[in-house]
C-alpha positions in Angstrom: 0.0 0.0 0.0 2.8 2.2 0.8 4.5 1.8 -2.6 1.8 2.7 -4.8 1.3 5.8 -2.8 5.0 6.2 -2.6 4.8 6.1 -6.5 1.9 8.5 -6.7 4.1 11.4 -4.4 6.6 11.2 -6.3 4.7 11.4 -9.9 3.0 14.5 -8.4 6.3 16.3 -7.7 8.4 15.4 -11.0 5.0 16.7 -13.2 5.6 19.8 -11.1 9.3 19.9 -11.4 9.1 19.7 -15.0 6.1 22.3 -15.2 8.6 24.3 -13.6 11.7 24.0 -16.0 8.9 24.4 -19.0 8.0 28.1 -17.6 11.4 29.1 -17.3 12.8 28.1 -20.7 10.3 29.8 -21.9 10.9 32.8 -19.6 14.3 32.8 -21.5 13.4 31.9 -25.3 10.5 34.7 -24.4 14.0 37.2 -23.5 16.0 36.1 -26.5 13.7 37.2 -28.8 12.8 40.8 -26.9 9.2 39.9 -25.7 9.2 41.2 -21.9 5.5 40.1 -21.8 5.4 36.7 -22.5 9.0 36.3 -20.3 6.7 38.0 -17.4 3.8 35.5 -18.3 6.3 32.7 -18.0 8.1 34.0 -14.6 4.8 34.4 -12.9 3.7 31.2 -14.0 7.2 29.9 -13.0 6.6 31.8 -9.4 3.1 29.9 -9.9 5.1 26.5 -9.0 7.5 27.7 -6.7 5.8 30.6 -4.3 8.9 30.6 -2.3 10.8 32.3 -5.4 10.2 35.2 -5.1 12.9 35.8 -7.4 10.6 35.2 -10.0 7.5 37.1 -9.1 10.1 40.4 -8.9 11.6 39.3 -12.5 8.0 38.8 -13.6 7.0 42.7 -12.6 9.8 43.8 -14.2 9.2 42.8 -17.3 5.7 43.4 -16.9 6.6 46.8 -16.5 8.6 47.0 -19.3 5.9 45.5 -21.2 3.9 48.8 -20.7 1.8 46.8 -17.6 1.9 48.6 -14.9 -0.2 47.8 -13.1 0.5 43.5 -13.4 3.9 44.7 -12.5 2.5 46.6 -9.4 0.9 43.2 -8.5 3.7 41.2 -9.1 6.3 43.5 -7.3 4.1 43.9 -4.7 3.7 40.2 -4.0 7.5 40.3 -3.4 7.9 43.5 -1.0 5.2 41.5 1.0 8.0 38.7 1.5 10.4 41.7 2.3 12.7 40.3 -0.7 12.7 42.9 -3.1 16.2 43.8 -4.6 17.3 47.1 -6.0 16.1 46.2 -9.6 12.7 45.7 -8.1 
């Protein structure tokens, strides 16, 4: 009995660890090619899977501001000052 839900764990968190790596490769293919909002779109969801990073939630308002959204930005930034983690680029 313990196996199977053993099994089941440890499904759960690779699914999320590769949801993970997905949004941040696209985070960076989105910054290759210039396009701060879809690298915002992909850090938040990245931040999505991993709420402790705030990391990504601040790199997600970043380039939502540079995107011309303020206000997403505000939210995401925001999010991060909450956590009392915001950096100087922030």
């Amino acid at each position: 009995m313990l196996i199977p839900l053993g099994l089941i764990t440890l499904l759960a968190v690779s699914s999320g660890w590769r949801a993970f790596n997905r949004e941040l490769n696209k985070a960076h293919k989105a910054l290759e090619s210039n396009d701060s909002w879809q690298a915002s779109l992909a850090f938040a969801q990245a931040g999505e899977y991993s709420p402790s990073r705030n990391d990504l939630w601040e790199q997600a308002g970043v380039y939502a501001f540079q995107a011309g959204e303020p206000e997403i930005a505000k939210s995401h930034l925001e999010r991060v000052e909450s956590a009392a983690e915001l950096t100087s680029t922030g």
